[in-house]
C-alpha positions in Angstrom: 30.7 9.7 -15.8 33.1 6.7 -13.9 31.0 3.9 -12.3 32.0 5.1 -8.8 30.5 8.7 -9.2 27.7 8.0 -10.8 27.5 4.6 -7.9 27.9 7.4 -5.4 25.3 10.2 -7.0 22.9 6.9 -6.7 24.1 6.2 -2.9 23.3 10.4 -2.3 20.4 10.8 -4.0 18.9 7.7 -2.0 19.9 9.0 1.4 17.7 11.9 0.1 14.7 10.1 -0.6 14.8 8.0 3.1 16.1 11.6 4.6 12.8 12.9 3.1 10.6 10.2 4.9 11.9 9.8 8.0 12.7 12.9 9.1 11.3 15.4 6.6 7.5 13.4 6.6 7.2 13.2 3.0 5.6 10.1 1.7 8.2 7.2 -0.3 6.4 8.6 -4.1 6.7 12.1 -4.0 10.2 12.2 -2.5 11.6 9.8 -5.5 9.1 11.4 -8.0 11.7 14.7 -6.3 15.0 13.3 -6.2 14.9 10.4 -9.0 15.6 12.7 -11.7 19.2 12.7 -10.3 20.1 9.5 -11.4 20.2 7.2 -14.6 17.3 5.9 -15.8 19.4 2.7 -15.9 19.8 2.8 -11.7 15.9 4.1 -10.6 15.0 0.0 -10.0 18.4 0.1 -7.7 17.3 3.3 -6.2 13.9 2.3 -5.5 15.2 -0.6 -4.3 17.5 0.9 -1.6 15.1 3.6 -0.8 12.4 0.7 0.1 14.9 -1.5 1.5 16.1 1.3 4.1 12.6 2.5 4.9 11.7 -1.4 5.6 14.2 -1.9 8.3 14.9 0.9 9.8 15.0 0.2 13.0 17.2 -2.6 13.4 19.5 -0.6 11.2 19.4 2.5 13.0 20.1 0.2 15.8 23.6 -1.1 14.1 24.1 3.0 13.5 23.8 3.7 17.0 25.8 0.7 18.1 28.8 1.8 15.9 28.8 5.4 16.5 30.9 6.4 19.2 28.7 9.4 19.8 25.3 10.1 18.1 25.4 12.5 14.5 23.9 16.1 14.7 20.5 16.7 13.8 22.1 18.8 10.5 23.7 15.7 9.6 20.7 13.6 9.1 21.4 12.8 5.7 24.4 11.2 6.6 23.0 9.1 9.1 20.2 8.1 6.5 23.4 7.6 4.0 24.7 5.0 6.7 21.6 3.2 7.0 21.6 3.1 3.0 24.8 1.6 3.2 24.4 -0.8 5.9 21.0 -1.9 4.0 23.5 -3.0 1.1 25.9 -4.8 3.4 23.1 -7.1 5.2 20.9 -7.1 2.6 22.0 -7.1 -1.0 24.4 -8.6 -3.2 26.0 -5.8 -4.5 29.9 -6.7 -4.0 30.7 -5.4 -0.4 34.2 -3.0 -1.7 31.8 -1.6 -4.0 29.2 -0.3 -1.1 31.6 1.0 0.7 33.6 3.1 -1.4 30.5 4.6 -3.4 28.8 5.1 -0.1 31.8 6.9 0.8 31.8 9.3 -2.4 28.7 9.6 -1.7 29.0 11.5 1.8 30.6 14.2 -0.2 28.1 14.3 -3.1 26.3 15.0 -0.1 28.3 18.3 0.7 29.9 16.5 3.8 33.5 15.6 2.9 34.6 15.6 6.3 32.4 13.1 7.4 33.5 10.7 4.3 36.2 9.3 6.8 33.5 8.4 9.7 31.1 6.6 7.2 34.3 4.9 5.8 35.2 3.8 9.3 31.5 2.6 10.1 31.1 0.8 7.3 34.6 -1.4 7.5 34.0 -1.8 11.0 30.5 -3.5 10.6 32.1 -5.6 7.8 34.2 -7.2 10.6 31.8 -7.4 13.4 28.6 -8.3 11.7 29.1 -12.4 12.5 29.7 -11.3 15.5 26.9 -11.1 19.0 24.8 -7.9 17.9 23.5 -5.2 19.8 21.0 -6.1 21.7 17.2 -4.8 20.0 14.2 -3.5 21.2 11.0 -4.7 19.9 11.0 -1.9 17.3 14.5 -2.6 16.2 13.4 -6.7 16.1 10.0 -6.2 14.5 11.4 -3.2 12.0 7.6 -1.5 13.2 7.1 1.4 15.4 6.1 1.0 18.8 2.9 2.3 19.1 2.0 0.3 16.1 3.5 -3.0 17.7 1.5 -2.6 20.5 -2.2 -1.5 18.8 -1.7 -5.0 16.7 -0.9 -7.1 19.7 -3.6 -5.9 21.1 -6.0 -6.3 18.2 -4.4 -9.4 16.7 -3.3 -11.3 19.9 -2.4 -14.8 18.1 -1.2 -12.9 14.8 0.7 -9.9 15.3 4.2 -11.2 15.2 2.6 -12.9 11.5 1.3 -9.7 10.5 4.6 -7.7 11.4 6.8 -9.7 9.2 4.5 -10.0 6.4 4.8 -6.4 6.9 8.6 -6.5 6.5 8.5 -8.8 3.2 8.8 -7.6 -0.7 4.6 -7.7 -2.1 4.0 -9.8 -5.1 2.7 -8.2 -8.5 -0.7 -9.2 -8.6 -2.9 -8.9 -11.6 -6.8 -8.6 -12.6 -8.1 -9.6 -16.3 -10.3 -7.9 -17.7 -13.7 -10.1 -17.7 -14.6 -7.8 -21.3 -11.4 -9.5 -22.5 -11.4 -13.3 -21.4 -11.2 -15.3 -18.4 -7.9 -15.0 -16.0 -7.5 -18.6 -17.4 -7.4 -17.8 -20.5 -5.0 -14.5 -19.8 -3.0 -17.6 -18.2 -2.2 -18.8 -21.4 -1.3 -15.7 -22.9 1.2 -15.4 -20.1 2.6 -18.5 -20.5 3.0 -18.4 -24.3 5.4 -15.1 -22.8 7.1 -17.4 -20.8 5.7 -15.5 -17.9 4.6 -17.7 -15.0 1.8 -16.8 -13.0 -0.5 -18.7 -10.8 -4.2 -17.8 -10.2 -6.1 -17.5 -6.9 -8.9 -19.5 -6.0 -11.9 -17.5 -5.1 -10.9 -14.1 -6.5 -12.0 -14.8 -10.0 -10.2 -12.2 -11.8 -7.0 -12.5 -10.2 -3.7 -13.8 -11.1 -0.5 -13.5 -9.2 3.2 -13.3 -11.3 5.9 -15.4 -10.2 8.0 -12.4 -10.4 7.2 -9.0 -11.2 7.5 -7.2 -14.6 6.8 -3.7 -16.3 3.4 -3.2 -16.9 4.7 -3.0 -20.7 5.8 -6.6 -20.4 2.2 -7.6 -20.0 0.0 -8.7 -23.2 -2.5 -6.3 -23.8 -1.9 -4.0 -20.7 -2.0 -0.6 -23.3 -5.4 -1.7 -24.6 -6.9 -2.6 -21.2 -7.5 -6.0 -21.4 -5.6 -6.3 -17.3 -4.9 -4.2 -14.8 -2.3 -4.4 -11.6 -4.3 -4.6 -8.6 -3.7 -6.5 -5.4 -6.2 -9.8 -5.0 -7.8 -8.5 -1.4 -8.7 -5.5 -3.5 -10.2 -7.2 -6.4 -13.1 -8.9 -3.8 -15.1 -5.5 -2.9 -16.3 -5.2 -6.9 -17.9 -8.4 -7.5 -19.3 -8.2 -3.7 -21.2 -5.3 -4.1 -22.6 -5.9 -7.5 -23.9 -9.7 -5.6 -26.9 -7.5 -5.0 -26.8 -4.1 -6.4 -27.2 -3.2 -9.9 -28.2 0.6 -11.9 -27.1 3.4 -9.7 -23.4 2.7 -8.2 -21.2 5.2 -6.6 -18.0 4.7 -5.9 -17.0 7.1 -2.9 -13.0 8.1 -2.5 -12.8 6.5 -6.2 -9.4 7.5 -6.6 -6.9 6.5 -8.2 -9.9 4.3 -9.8 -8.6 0.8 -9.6 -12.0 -0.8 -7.9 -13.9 1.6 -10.2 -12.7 0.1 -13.5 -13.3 -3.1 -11.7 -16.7 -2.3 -11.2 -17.4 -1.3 -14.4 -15.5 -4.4 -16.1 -18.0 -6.9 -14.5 -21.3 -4.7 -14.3 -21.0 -3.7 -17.8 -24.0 -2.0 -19.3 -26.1 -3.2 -15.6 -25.0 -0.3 -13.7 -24.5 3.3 -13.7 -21.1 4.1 -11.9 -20.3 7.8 -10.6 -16.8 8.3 -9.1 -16.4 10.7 -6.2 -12.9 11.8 -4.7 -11.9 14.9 -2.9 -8.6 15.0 -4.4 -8.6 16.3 -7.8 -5.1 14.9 -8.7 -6.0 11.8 -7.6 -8.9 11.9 -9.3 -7.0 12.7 -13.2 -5.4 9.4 -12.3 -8.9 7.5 -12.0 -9.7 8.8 -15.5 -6.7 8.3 -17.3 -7.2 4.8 -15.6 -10.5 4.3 -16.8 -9.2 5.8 -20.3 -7.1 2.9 -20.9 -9.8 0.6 -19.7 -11.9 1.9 -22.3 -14.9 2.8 -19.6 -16.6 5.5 -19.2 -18.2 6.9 -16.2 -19.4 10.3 -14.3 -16.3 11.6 -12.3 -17.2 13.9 -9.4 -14.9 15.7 -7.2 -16.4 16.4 -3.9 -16.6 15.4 -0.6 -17.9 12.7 0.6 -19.0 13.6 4.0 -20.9 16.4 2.7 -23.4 15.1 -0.1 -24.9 18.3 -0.5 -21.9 20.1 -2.8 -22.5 17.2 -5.1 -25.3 14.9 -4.9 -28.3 15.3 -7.5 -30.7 13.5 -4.8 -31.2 10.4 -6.9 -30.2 7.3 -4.4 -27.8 4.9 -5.4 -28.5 1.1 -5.3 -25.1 0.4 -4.5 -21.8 2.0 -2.9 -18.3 1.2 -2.1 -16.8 3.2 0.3 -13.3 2.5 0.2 -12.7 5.0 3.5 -9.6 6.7 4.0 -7.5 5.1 6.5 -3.9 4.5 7.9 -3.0 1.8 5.2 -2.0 -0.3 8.2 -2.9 -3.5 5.7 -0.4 -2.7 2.8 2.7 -1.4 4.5 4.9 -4.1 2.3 3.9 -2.4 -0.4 4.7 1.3 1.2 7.4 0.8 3.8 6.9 4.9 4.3 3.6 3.9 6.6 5.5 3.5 9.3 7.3 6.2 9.4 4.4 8.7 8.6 1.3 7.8 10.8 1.3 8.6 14.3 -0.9 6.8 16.8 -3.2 9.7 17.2 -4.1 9.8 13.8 -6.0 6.3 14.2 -8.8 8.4 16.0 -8.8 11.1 14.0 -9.3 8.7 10.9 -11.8 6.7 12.4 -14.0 9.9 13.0 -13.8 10.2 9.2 -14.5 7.2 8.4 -17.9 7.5 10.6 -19.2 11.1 9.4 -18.4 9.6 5.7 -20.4 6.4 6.7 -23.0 8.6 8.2 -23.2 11.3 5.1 -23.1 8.5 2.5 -25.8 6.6 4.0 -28.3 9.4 3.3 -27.7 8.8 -0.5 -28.7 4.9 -0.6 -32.1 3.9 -1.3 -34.1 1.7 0.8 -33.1 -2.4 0.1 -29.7 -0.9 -1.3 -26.3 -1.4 0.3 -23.5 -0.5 0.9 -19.7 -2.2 0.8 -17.5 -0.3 3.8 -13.7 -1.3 2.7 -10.5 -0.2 4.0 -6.9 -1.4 3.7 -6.5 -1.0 7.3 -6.0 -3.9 10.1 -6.2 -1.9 13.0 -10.1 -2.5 14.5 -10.2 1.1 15.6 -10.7 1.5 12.0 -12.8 -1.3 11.3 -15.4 -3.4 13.4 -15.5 -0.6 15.9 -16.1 2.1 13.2 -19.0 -0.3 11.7 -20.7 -1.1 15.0 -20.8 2.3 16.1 -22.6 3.0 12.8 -24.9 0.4 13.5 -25.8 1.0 16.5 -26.7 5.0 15.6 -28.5 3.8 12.9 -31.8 1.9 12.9 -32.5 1.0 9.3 -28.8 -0.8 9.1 -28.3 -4.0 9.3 -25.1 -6.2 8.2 -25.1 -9.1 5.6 -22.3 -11.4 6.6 -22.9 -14.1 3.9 -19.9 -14.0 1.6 -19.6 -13.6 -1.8 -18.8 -16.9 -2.5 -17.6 -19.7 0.1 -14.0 -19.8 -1.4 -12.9 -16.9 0.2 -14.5 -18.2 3.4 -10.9 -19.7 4.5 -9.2 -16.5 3.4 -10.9 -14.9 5.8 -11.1 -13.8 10.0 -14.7 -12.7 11.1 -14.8 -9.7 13.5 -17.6 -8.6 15.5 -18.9 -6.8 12.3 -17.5 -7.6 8.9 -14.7 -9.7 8.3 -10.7 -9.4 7.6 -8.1 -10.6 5.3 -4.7 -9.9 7.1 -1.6 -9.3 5.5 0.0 -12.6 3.7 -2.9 -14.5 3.4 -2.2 -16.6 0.4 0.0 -13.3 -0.9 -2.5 -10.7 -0.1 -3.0 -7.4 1.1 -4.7 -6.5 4.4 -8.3 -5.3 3.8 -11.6 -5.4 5.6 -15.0 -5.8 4.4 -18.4 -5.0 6.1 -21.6 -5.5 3.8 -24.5 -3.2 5.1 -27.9 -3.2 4.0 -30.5 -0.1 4.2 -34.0 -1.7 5.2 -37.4 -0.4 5.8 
């Protein structure tokens, strides 16, 4: 196969993938776990890469479409539109060699069954090529912030000296973070190993498991990945674990467990002290937490049930501790899936928070008196958070919230709410996650 068809088949199969999100709602991983297969093993880190890039800025480049487009595409032809964003990612944003882009993007209108259109992304593409350094269409704040309205707006609200900060952290590649294993060494001492790689890395005060890579590599890259001894998970994420073993030890559950990252967290620095159960409603998800746990060489109870209704799979022996990492928008780690926002819709923020009480509410049944309980999501939206946490606290008269932190080196890391507090997105390279530490008393 030449370099230009197979160039081209990559170009197509990408204008798929973003087809898929944007206006088919499927989410950035099972659209390329769909269409990936289509290309050369060789090109998926290109794909990826334009399939991300495209999703990230959408809306300055859809703006650029609709500035060069004498009149608007049909609705059938929304591949090709999503082809000319792919293309005009590659032009502003890449350095693949701009004749290349063009005429693969080209071939690529007809691997997408629309030869006659081949000429108009041809002519859209060469035209931008001469007008990009000129005066550019004038954006709205979608277009400028690459966000969704509705989105904007809800984080200006909440966030009224940091939304513009949180928006383009938003917009920016995430960094590969790690966690050692504390069964295995120190994440000083996986330092060295690193280093003797000649892979650079730089750890995080305050998160004591945590180092973050210089630049990212395959997890097969990493010394002793296979056999457990570290784990890819973001820094934010690594602080729920050692918060809520602080206090709680014996009987831990971790509720919507999946895909099992905090679990084998929890069970790396507890150890023999605690008894971990996993719970997830989604059985798929839930394969992933033990295969995850499978490398980690841990072992714990694995439940699939509901966790707003106890009763289909709670024995009636309270937990000491739990970690409810509630579902939520993922409003908090939308650099590391672009697809966010393009999938969630403003009214799903109430819907979510709903959840997110009746599974505080259900959970709370199932915690014994002096125990507590660690309410996390990787949401920055306080519809989600504070508000979902003082409602609870206010229904419930035997709740009370511990604010004293972990350890005072996070302190600067993060903002307090009204109850619990909040890393925002691109705090020293992290994620977007808040915590609220609740206590069950007499």
């Amino acid at each position: 196969m030449s370099d230009t068809v197979s160039g081209a088949r990559l170009r197509a199969t990408a204008a798929r993938v973003v087809d898929s999100v944007v206006t088919g709602g499927r989410s950035l991983d099972r659209a390329l776990a769909e269409h990936e297969s289509a290309v050369a093993v060789r090109d998926r880190a290109l794909l990826r890469n334009l399939c991300y890039g495209t999703l990230r800025f959408h809306w300055h480049l859809q703006a650029w479409i609709d500035a060069l487009l004498a009149r608007p595409l049909k609705s059938r032809d929304s591949g090709i539109n999503q082809l000319l964003a792919v293309g005009l990612y590659q032009l502003s944003d890449t350095r693949i060699p701009d004749h290349a882009v063009v005429s693969e993007t080209v071939e690529a209108a007809r691997q997408l069954r629309r030869p006659k259109l081949a000429g108009l992304v041809n002519a859209i593409l060469r035209r931008f090529l001469r007008e990009r350094d000129s005066e550019l269409p004038a954006l709205d704040e979608a277009a400028t912030y690459d966000h969704p309205q509705w989105l904007i707006d809800s984080l200006r609200s909440d966030w009224p000296d940091d939304w513009q900060a949180i928006l383009a952290a938003n917009n920016d590649r995430a960094p590969m973070w790690l966690r050692v294993n504390a069964q295995h060494g120190t994440a000083a001492q996986y330092l060295q190993r690193l280093q003797a790689d000649d892979i650079h890395a730089e750890l995080q005060p305050g998160v004591p498991h945590a180092l973050r890579l210089t630049e990212p590599r395959a997890v097969e890259q990493l010394p002793g990945f296979s056999a457990g001894q570290v784990s890819v998970q973001d820094a934010a994420a690594q602080l729920a674990a050692p918060w809520l073993l602080q206090h709680a030890k014996g009987r831990i559950l971790d509720a919507c467990a999946a895909p099992g990252g905090k679990s084998g967290h929890l069970l790396e620095i507890g150890g023999s002290g605690i008894e971990l159960t996993c719970l997830d409603s989604d059985a798929g998800r839930l394969q992933d937490a033990l295969n995850n746990l499978e490398r980690l060489q841990l072992r714990a109870t694995v439940c699939n049930g509901d966790a707003s209704n106890p009763s289909g799979w709670w024995d009636q022996r309270p937990f000491a501790g739990i970690l409810l990492d509630a579902p939520c928008s993922a409003s908090g780690v939308i650099r590391r899936h672009p697809d966010i926002k393009h999938l969630r819709r403003h009214a799903d923020i109430a819907r979510l928070a709903e959840t997110q009480f009746a599974i505080l509410a259900a959970l709370w049944a199932t915690l014994e008196r002096g125990g507590r309980l660690l309410y996390v999501t990787c949401s920055v939206l306080s519809a989600e958070n504070d508000r979902v946490v003082g409602r609870f606290l206010e229904a419930t008269p035997d709740a009370r919230e511990i604010d004293l932190l972990q350890n005072n080196n996070i302190r600067d890391l993060m903002r307090s709410k009204v109850c619990g507090v909040q890393v925002l997105p691109g705090t020293a390279g992290m994620d977007g996650f808040y915590f609220a530490c609740l206590e069950k008393v007499s």
